[in-house]
DRENDOTI-540855 format. One record per residue (C-alpha): residue in one letter; x negated, y, z. Coordinates in nm, 3 decimals, decimal comma. Each point is the difference from the previous one (the first is absolute). Layout:
// DRENDOTI-540855
<pt a; <X; Y; Z>>
...
//
This chain:
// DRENDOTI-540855
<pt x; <-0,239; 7,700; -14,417>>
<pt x; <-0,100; 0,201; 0,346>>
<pt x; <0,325; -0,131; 0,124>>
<pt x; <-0,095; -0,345; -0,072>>
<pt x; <-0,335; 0,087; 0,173>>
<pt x; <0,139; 0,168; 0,292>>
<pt x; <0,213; -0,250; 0,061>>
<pt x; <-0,275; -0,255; 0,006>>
<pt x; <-0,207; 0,207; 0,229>>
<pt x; <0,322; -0,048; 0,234>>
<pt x; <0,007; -0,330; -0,015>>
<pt x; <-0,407; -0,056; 0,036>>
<pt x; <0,061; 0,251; 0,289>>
<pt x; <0,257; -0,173; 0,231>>
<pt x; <-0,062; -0,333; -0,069>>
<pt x; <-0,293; -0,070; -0,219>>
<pt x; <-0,050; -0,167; -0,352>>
<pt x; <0,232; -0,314; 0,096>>
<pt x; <0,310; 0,238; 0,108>>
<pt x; <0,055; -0,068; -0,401>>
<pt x; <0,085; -0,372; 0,020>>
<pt x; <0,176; 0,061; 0,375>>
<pt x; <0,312; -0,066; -0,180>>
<pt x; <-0,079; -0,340; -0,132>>
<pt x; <-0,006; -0,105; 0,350>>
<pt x; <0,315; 0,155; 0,120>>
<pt x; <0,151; -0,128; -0,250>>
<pt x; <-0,107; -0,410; 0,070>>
<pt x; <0,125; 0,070; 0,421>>
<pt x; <0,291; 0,182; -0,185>>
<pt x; <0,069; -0,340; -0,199>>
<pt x; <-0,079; -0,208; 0,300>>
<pt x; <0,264; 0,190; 0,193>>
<pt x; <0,257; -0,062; -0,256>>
<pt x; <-0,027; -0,330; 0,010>>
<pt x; <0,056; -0,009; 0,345>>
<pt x; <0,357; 0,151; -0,065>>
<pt x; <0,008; -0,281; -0,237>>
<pt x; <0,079; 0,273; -0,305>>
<pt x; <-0,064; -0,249; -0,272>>
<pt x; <0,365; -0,156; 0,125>>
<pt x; <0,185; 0,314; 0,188>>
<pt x; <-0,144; 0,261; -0,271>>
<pt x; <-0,087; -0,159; -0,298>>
<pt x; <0,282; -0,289; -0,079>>
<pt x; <0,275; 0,254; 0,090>>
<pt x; <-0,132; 0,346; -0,213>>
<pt x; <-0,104; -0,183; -0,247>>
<pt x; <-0,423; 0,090; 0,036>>
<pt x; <-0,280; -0,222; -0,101>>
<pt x; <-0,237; -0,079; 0,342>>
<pt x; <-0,263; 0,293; -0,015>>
<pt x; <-0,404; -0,050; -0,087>>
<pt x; <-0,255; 0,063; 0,240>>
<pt x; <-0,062; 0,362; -0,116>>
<pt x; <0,326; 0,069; -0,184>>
<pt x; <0,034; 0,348; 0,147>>
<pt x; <-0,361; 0,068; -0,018>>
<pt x; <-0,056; -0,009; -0,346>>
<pt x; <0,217; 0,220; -0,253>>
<pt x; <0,171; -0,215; -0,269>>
<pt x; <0,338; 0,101; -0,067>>
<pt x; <0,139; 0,288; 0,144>>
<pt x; <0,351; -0,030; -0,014>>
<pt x; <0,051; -0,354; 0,121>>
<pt x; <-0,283; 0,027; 0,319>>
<pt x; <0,220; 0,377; 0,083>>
<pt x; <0,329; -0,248; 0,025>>
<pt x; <-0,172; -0,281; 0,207>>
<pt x; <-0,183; 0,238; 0,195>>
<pt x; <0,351; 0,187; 0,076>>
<pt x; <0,198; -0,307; 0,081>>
<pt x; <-0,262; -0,196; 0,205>>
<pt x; <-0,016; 0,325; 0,173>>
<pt x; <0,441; -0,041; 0,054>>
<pt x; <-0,032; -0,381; 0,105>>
<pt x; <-0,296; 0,102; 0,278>>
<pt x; <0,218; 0,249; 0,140>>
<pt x; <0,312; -0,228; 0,005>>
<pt x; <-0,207; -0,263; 0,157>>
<pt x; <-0,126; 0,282; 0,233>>
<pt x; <0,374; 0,042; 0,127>>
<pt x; <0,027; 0,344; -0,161>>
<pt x; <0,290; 0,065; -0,242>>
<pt x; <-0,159; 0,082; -0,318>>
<pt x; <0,205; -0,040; -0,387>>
<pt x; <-0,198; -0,218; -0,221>>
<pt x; <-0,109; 0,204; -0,296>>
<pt x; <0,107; -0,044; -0,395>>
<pt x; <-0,212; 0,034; -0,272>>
<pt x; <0,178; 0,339; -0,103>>
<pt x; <0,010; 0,147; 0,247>>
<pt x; <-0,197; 0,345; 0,101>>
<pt x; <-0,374; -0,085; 0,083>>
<pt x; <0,019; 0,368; 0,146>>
<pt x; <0,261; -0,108; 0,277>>
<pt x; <-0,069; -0,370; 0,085>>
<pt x; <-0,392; 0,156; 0,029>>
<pt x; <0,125; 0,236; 0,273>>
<pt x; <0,251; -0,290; 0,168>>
<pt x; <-0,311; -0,195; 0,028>>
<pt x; <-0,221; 0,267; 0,140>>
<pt x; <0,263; 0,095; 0,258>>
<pt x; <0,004; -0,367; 0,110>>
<pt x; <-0,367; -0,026; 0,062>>
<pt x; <-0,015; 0,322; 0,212>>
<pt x; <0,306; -0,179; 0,201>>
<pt x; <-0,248; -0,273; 0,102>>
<pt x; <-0,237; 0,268; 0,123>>
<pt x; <-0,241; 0,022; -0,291>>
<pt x; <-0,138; 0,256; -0,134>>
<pt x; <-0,033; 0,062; -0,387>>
<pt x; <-0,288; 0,232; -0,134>>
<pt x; <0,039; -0,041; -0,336>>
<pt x; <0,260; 0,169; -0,290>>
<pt x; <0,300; -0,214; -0,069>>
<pt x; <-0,130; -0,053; -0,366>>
<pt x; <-0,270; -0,212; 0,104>>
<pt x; <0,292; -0,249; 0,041>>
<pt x; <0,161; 0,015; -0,367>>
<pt x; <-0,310; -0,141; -0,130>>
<pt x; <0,151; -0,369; 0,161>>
<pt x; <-0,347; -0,117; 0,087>>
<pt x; <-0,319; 0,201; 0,188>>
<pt x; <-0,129; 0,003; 0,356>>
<pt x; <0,287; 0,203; 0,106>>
<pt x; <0,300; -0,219; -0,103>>
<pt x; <-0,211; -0,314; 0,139>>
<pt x; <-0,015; 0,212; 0,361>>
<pt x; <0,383; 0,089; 0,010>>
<pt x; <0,093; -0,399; -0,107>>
<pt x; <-0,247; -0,096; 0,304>>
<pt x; <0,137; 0,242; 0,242>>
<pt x; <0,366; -0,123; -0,104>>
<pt x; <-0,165; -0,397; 0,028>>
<pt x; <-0,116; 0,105; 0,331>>
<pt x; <0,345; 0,107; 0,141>>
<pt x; <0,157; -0,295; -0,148>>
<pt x; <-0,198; -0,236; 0,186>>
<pt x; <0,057; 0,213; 0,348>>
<pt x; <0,394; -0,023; -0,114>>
<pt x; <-0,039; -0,418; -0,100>>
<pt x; <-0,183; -0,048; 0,359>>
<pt x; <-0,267; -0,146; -0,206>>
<pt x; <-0,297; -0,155; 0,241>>
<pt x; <-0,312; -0,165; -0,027>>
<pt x; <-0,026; -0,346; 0,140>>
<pt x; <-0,286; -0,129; 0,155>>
<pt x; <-0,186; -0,246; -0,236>>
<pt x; <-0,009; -0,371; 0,067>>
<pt x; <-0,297; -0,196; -0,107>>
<pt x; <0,011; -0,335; -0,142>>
<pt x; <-0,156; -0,239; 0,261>>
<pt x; <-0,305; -0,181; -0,115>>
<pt x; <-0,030; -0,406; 0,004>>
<pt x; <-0,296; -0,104; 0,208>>
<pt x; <-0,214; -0,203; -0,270>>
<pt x; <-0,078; -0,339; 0,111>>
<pt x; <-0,361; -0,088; 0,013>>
<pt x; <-0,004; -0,314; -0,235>>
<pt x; <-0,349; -0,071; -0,138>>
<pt x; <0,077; 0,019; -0,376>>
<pt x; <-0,233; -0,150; -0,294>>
<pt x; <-0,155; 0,348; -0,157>>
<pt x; <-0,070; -0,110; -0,393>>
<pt x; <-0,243; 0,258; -0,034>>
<pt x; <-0,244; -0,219; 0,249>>
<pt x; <-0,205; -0,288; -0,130>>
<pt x; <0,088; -0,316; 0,000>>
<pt x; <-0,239; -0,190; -0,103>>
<pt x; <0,135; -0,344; -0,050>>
<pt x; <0,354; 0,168; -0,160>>
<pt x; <-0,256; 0,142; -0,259>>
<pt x; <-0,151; -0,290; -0,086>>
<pt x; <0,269; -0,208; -0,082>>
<pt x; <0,133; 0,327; -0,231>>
<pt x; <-0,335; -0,018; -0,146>>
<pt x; <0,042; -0,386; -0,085>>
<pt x; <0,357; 0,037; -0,134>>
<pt x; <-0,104; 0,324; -0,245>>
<pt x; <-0,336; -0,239; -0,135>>
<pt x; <0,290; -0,312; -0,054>>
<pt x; <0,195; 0,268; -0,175>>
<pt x; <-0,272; 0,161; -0,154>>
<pt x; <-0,137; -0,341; -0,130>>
<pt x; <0,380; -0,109; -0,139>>
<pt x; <0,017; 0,338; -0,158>>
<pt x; <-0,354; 0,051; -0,141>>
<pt x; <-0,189; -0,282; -0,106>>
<pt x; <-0,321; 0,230; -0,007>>
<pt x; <-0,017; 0,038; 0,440>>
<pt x; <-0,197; -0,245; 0,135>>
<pt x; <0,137; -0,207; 0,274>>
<pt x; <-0,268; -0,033; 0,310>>
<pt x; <0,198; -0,203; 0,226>>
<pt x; <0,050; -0,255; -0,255>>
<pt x; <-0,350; 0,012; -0,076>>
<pt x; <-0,039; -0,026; 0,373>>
<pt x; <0,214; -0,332; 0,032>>
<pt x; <-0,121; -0,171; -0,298>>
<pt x; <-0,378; 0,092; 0,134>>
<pt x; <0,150; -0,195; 0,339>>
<pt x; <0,133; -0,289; -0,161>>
<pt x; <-0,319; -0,064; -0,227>>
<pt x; <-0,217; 0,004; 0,276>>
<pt x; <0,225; -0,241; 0,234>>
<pt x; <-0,014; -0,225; -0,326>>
<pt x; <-0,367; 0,046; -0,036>>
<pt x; <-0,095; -0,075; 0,326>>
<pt x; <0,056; -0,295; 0,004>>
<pt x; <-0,269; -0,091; -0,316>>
<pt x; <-0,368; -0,012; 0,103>>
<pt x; <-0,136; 0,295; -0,050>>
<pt x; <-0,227; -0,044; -0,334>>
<pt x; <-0,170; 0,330; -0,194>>
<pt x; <0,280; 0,103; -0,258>>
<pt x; <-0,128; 0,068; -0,339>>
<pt x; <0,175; 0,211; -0,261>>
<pt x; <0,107; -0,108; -0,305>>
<pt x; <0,132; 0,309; -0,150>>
<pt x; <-0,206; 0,227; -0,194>>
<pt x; <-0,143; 0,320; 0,088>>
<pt x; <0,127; 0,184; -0,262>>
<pt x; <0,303; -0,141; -0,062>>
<pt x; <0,063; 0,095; 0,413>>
<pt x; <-0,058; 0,352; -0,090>>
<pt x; <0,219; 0,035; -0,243>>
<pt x; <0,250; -0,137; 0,194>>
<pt x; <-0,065; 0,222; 0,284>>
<pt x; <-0,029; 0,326; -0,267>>
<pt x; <0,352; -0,117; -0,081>>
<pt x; <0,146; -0,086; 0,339>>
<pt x; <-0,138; 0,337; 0,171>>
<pt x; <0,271; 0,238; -0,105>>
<pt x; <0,265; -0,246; 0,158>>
<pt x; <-0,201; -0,020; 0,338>>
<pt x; <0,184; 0,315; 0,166>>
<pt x; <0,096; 0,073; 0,302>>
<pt x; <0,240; 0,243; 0,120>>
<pt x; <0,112; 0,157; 0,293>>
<pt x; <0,361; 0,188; 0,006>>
<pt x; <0,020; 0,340; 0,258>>
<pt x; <0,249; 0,040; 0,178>>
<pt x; <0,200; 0,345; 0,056>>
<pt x; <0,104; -0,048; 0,324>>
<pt x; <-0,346; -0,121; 0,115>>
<pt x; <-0,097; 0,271; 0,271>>
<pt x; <-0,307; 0,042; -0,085>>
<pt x; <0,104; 0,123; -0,378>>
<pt x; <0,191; 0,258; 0,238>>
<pt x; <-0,301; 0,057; 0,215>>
<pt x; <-0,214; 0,077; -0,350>>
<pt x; <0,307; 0,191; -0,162>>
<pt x; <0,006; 0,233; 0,320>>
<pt x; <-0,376; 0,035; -0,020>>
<pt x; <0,011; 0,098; -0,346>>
<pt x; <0,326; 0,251; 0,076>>
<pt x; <-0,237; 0,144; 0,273>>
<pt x; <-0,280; 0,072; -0,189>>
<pt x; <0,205; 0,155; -0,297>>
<pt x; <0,198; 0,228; 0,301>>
<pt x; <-0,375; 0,131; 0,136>>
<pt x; <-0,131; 0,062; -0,339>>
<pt x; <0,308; 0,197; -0,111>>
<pt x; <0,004; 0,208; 0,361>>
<pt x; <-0,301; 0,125; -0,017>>
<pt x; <0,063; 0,179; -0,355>>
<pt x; <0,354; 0,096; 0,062>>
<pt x; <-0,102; 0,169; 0,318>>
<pt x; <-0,238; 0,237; -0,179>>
<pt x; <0,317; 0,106; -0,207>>
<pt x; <0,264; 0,016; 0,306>>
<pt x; <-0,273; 0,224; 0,211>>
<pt x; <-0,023; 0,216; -0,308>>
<pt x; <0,384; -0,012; 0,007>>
<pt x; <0,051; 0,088; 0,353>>
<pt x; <-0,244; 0,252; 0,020>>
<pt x; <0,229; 0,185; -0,350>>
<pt x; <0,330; -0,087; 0,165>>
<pt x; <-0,143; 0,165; 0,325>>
<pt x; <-0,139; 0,319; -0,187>>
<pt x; <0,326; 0,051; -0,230>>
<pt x; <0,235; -0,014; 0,355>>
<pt x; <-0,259; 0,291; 0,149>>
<pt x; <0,107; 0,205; -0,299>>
<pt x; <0,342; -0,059; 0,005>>
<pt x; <0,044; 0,068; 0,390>>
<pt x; <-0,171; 0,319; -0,059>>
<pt x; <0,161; 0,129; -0,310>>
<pt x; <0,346; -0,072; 0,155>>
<pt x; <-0,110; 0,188; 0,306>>
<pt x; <-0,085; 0,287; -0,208>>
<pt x; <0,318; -0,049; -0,236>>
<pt x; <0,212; -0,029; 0,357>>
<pt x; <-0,156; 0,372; 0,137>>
<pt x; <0,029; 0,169; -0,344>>
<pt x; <0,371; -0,097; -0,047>>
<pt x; <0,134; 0,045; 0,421>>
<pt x; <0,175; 0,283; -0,034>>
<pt x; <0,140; -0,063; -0,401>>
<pt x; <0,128; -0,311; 0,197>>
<pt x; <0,169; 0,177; 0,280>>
<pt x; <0,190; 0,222; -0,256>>
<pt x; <0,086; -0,304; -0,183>>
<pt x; <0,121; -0,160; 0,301>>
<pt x; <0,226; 0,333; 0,056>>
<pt x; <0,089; 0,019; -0,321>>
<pt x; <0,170; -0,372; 0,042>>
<pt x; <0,170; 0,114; 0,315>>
<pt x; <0,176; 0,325; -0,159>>
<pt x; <0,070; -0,243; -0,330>>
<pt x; <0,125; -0,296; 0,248>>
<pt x; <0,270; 0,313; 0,164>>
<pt x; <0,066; 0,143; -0,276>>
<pt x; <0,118; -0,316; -0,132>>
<pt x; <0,215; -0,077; 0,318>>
<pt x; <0,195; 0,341; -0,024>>
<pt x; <0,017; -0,077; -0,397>>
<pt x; <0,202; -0,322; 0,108>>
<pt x; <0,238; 0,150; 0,272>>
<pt x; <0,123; 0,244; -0,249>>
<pt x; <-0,007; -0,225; -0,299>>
<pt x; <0,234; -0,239; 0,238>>
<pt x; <0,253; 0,310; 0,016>>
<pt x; <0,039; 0,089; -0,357>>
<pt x; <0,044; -0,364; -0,132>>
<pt x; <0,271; 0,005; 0,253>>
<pt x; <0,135; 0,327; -0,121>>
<pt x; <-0,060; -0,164; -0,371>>
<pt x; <0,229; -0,224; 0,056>>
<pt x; <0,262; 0,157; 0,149>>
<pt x; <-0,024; 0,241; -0,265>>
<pt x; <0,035; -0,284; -0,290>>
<pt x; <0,311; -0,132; 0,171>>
<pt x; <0,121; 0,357; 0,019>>
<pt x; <-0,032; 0,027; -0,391>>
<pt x; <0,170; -0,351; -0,067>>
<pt x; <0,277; 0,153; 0,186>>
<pt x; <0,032; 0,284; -0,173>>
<pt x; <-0,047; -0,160; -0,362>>
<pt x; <0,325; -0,244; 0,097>>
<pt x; <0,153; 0,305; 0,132>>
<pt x; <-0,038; 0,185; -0,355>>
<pt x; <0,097; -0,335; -0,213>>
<pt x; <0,349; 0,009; 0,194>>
<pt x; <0,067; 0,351; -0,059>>
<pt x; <-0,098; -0,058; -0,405>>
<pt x; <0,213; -0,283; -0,023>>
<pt x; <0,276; 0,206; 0,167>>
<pt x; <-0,032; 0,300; -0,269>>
<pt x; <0,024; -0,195; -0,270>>
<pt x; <0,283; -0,202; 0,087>>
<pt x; <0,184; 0,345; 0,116>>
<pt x; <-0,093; 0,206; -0,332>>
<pt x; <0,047; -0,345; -0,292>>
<pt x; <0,386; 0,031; -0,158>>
<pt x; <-0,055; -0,330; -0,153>>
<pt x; <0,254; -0,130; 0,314>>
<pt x; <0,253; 0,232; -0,043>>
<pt x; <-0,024; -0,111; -0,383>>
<pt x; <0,050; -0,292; 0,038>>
<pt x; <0,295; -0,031; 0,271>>
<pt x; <0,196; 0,213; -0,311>>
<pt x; <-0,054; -0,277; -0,166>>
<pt x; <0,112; -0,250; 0,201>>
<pt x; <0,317; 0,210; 0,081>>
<pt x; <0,045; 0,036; -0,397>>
<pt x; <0,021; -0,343; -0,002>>
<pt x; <0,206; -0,120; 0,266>>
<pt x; <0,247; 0,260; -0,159>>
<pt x; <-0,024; -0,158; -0,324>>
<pt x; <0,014; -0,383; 0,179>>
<pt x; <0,285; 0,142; 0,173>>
<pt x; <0,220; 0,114; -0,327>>
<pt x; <-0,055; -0,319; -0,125>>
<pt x; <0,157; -0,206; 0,301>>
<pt x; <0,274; 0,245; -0,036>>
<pt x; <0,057; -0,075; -0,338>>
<pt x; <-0,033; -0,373; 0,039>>
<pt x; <0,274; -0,004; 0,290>>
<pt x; <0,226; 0,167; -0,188>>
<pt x; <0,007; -0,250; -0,277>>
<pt x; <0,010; -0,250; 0,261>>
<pt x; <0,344; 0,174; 0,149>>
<pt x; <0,144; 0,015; -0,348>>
<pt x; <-0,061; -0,349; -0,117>>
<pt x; <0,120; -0,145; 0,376>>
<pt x; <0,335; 0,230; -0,070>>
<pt x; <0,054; -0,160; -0,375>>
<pt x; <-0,065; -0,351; 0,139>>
<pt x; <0,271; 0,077; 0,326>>
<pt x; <0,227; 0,161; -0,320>>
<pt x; <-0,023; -0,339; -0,245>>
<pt x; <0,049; -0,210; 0,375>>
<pt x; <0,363; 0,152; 0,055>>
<pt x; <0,088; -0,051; -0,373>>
<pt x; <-0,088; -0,338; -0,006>>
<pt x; <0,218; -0,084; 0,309>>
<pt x; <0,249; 0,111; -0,130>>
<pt x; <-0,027; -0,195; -0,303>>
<pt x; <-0,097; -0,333; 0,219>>
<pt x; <-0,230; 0,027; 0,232>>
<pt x; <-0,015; -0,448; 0,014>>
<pt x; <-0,055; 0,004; -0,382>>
<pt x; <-0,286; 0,240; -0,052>>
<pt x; <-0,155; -0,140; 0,355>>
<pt x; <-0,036; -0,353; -0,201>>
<pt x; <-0,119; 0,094; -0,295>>
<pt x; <-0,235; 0,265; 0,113>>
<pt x; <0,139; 0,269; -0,184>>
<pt x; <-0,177; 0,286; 0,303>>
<pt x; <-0,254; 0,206; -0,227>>
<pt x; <-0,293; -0,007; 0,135>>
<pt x; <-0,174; 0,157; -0,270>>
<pt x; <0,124; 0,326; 0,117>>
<pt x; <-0,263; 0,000; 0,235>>
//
């Protein structure tokens, strides 16, 4: 908990309460530079990465998979920078490709003042400043330059006198007026028609004109007239349609709007003075308490701060020497395979020198070549004896008549 606090007090002391959300805004001219290296196509499309949010390194979501992006956007940069750089795996040693990194950033004349782990996190202000740095140098590499902008040129607007609806016409509405009573009337029998009253009032009294003009006496009868006229009066209606885009509707609606605005101003002022004046008292407190909180903690700070630069060397010298004995490691482990095949050879060697089951079993084989050979032996010498019979029975029978015995196959072969 104090470190959390001192490390706030750092932050409120270099660059005030918004240093917090500084990163947010790297990060969007971080985006905006990537997309001038067109990474969606170069980057993306050929690694396989989804196009990053606005504040995908700012905020922590998963670990492993912003550590990997944040490594190998960091190897593209630096390729596109002109700088020979490996692009990372996802096994690999965070430990190493850290340090590659780091060593590449102070190459391009940057300094870093933070540990390496800072970085393994994939996402935080510090991985958003080395990816901008790296952005940076790839644009100075690309020979990336603004152009000046060009403005779009604006048509002169001809000055044609055009018929504004919103004025009044006043013949326009009284011919609407006559076509909504003739549609009124058609509609509802109830709306009484005065122009027709109008024209039938005309006609009557260009045919009446023309009779002498005697005193007209009623027939009808007074009560039967009223009546009538109780009857007729809720028929004898007039009505008038608005219309919306009348201006002076407009001119009563903005009246009304302006009225409701004053009205509401003068009570929501009361509450925004009472607001400002909180707002105002609550900063006071907070400048002062962080001044006090920034003198208390100085010099805890300045140890702090050397603490971070002993750690930071510490770590450095813990790499160089790490870097030897993995070396050594493996030469070591080959070493040992060596030896291991060495051993294996001289087992196999042993045992094949010390087994008798060899010698065993070439007396065998000689055993029986001896006993395959006494029976060849035997076998030729019945051979010999029955060829020497046959050559003995062959002189006899010549004798006898050799033509005779030839014809009637009198040679035994059953002697053989």
């Amino acid at each position: 908990m104090s470190d959390e606090k001192r490390r706030g007090a750092e932050e409120v002391e270099d660059g005030g309460p918004g240093a917090v959300f500084m990163s947010f805004v790297v990060m969007e001219d971080l985006l905006d530079k990537l997309k001038l290296l067109n990474y969606e196509v170069d980057f993306c499309r050929q690694f396989g990465f989804k196009p990053f949010t606005r504040h995908y390194f700012a905020i922590p979501t998963n670990p492993g998979e912003q550590f990997f992006a944040f490594t190998s956007l960091a190897a593209w940069l630096f390729t596109t920078a002109g700088k020979q750089f490996d692009q990372p795996q996802e096994y690999d040693d965070p430990n190493a490709t850290i340090s590659s990194i780091l060593d590449q950033i102070r190459q391009f004349s940057y300094s870093v003042d933070f540990p390496p782990s800072k970085l393994k996190q994939g996402c935080g202000e510090q991985c958003i400043s080395v990816l901008d740095h790296a952005a940076d140098e790839a644009l100075k590499a690309t020979n990336f330059t603004w152009r000046k902008p060009s403005y779009p040129e604006e048509e002169m607007e001809e000055d044609n006198i055009v018929d504004d609806e919103s004025e009044l016409n006043l013949q326009k509405v009284e011919n609407e007026m006559e076509h909504d009573v003739e549609d009124d009337f058609e509609e509802e029998e109830h709306i009484l028609d005065l122009d027709g009253l109008k024209k039938m009032h005309t006609k009557k009294d260009a045919g009446e004109s023309s009779k002498p003009e005697d005193i007209m006496q009623s027939n009808t009868d007074a009560a039967e007239w009223k009546l009538e006229v109780e009857r007729v009066l809720p028929q004898l209606k007039v009505t008038i349609r608005t219309d919306n885009k009348d201006w002076r509707v407009h001119v009563e609606q903005m009246h009304q709007h302006k009225d409701g605005i004053e009205t509401s101003l003068v009570e929501t002022k009361t509450y925004l003075d009472k607001l400002h004046d909180e707002i105002t008292r609550t900063l006071e407190k907070i400048g002062s308490r962080e001044k006090y909180i920034n003198n208390q903690l100085e010099h805890l700070l300045n140890e702090f701060r050397a603490m971070q630069d002993q750690l930071a060397e510490t770590k450095e010298r813990y790499r160089q020497g790490s870097g030897g004995v993995t070396e050594r490691t493996r030469n070591l482990a080959e070493i040992t395979e060596d030896l291991e095949k060495i051993k294996q050879d001289m087992e196999d060697r042993g045992t094949s020198m010390t087994d008798g089951a060899p010698l065993v079993n070439i007396k065998k084989a000689i055993q029986r070549l001896k006993n395959e050979i006494m029976q060849m032996d035997i076998r030729t010498g019945v051979v010999e004896h029955i060829l020497l019979q046959a050559r003995l029975k062959d002189k006899t029978s010549n004798l006898q008549g050799v033509g005779d015995d030839m014809d009637n196959g009198g040679f035994d072969y059953k002697a053989y």
